[in-house]
DRENDO-1510 file (C-alpha; in Angstrom, 1 decimal, always signed):
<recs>
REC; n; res; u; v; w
REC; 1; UNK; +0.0; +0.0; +0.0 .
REC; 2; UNK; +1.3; +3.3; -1.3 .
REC; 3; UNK; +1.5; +6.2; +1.5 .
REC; 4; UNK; -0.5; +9.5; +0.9 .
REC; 5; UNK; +2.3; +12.1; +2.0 .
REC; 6; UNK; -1.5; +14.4; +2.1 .
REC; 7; UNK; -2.5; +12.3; +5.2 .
REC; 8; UNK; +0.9; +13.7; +6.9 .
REC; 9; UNK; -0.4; +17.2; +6.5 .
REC; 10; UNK; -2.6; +18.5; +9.1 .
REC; 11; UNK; -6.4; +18.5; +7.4 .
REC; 12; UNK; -6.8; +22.6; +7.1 .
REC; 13; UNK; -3.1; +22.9; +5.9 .
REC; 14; UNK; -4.3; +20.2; +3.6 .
REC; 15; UNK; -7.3; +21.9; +2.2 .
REC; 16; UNK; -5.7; +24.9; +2.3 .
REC; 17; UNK; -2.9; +24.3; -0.4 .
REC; 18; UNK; -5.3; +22.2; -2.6 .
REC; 19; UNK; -7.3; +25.0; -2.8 .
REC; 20; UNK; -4.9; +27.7; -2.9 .
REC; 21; UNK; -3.4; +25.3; -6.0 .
REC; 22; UNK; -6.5; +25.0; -7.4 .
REC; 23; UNK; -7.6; +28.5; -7.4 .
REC; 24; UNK; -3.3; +29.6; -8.7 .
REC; 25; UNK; -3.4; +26.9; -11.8 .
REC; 26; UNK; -7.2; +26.6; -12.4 .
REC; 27; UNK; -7.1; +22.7; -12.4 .
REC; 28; UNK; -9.9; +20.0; -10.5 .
REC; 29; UNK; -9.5; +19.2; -6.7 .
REC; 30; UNK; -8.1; +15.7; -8.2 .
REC; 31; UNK; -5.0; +17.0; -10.0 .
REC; 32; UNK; -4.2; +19.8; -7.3 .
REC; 33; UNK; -4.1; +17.1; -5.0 .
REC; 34; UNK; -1.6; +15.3; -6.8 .
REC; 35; UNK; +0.4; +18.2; -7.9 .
REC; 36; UNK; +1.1; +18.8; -4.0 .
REC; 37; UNK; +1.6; +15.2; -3.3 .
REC; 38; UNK; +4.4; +15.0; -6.6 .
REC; 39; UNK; +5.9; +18.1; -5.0 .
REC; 40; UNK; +6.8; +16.4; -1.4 .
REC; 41; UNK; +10.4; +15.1; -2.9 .
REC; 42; UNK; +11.1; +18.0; -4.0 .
REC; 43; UNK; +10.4; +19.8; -1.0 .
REC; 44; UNK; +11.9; +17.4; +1.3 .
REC; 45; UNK; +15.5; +17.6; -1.1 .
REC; 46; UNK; +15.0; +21.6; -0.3 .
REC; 47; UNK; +14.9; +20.9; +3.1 .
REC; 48; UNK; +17.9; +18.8; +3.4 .
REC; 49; UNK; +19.9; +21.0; +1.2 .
REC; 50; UNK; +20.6; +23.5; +4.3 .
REC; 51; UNK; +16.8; +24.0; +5.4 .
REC; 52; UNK; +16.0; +26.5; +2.1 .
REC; 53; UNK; +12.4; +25.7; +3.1 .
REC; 54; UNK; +10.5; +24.8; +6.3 .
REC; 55; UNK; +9.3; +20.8; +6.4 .
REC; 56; UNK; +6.9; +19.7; +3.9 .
REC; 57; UNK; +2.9; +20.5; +4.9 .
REC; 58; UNK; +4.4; +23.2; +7.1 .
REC; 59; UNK; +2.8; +26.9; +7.2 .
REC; 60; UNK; +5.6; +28.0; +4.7 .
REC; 61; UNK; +4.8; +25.3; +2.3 .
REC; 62; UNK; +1.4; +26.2; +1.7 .
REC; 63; UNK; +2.0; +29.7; +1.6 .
REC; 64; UNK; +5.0; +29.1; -1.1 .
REC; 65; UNK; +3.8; +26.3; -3.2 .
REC; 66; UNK; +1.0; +28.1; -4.9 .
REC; 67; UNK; +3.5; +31.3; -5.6 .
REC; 68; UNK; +6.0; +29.1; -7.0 .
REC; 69; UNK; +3.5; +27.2; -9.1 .
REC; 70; UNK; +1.9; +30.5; -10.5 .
REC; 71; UNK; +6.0; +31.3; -11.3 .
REC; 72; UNK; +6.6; +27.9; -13.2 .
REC; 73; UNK; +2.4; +28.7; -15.1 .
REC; 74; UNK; +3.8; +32.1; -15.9 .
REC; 75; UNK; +7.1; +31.0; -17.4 .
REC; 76; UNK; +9.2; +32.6; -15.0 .
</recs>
Protein backbone atom coordinates (compact mmCIF):
# COMPACT_ATOMS: atom_id res chain seq x y z
CA UNK A 1 0.00 0.00 0.00
CA UNK A 2 1.35 3.32 -1.33
CA UNK A 3 1.45 6.15 1.50
CA UNK A 4 -0.46 9.46 0.90
CA UNK A 5 2.27 12.11 1.97
CA UNK A 6 -1.48 14.37 2.14
CA UNK A 7 -2.51 12.34 5.24
CA UNK A 8 0.89 13.72 6.91
CA UNK A 9 -0.37 17.19 6.53
CA UNK A 10 -2.62 18.47 9.11
CA UNK A 11 -6.38 18.46 7.43
CA UNK A 12 -6.80 22.57 7.14
CA UNK A 13 -3.09 22.95 5.86
CA UNK A 14 -4.33 20.18 3.57
CA UNK A 15 -7.33 21.90 2.24
CA UNK A 16 -5.67 24.90 2.32
CA UNK A 17 -2.90 24.26 -0.41
CA UNK A 18 -5.31 22.19 -2.57
CA UNK A 19 -7.28 24.96 -2.78
CA UNK A 20 -4.89 27.65 -2.90
CA UNK A 21 -3.35 25.33 -5.97
CA UNK A 22 -6.47 25.04 -7.39
CA UNK A 23 -7.65 28.51 -7.38
CA UNK A 24 -3.34 29.56 -8.73
CA UNK A 25 -3.35 26.92 -11.82
CA UNK A 26 -7.17 26.56 -12.39
CA UNK A 27 -7.10 22.69 -12.42
CA UNK A 28 -9.89 20.05 -10.52
CA UNK A 29 -9.55 19.24 -6.70
CA UNK A 30 -8.07 15.70 -8.17
CA UNK A 31 -5.04 16.98 -10.03
CA UNK A 32 -4.23 19.75 -7.34
CA UNK A 33 -4.09 17.10 -5.02
CA UNK A 34 -1.61 15.31 -6.83
CA UNK A 35 0.39 18.23 -7.91
CA UNK A 36 1.10 18.83 -4.03
CA UNK A 37 1.57 15.24 -3.30
CA UNK A 38 4.42 15.05 -6.57
CA UNK A 39 5.90 18.09 -5.04
CA UNK A 40 6.85 16.36 -1.42
CA UNK A 41 10.37 15.12 -2.92
CA UNK A 42 11.10 17.97 -3.97
CA UNK A 43 10.43 19.82 -1.02
CA UNK A 44 11.90 17.40 1.33
CA UNK A 45 15.52 17.59 -1.14
CA UNK A 46 15.04 21.58 -0.34
CA UNK A 47 14.93 20.87 3.08
CA UNK A 48 17.92 18.81 3.44
CA UNK A 49 19.90 21.02 1.22
CA UNK A 50 20.58 23.54 4.25
CA UNK A 51 16.79 24.04 5.39
CA UNK A 52 16.02 26.47 2.13
CA UNK A 53 12.43 25.71 3.13
CA UNK A 54 10.50 24.83 6.34
CA UNK A 55 9.29 20.81 6.38
CA UNK A 56 6.88 19.71 3.90
CA UNK A 57 2.88 20.48 4.94
CA UNK A 58 4.42 23.21 7.12
CA UNK A 59 2.80 26.90 7.17
CA UNK A 60 5.56 27.96 4.66
CA UNK A 61 4.78 25.31 2.26
CA UNK A 62 1.41 26.23 1.73
CA UNK A 63 1.98 29.69 1.60
CA UNK A 64 5.02 29.14 -1.15
CA UNK A 65 3.80 26.27 -3.19
CA UNK A 66 1.03 28.08 -4.89
CA UNK A 67 3.52 31.27 -5.61
CA UNK A 68 6.02 29.10 -7.05
CA UNK A 69 3.53 27.16 -9.12
CA UNK A 70 1.91 30.50 -10.54
CA UNK A 71 5.96 31.26 -11.30
CA UNK A 72 6.60 27.92 -13.23
CA UNK A 73 2.43 28.67 -15.05
CA UNK A 74 3.79 32.07 -15.86
CA UNK A 75 7.08 30.97 -17.43
CA UNK A 76 9.22 32.62 -15.04
Amino acid sequence: MNRDPLNDMPEESRHEVVAAVQATLGVDEVHAAEIVRSSEPLWDSLERAGGLVDSWGGGEFCQVLPRVLAVIRDGG
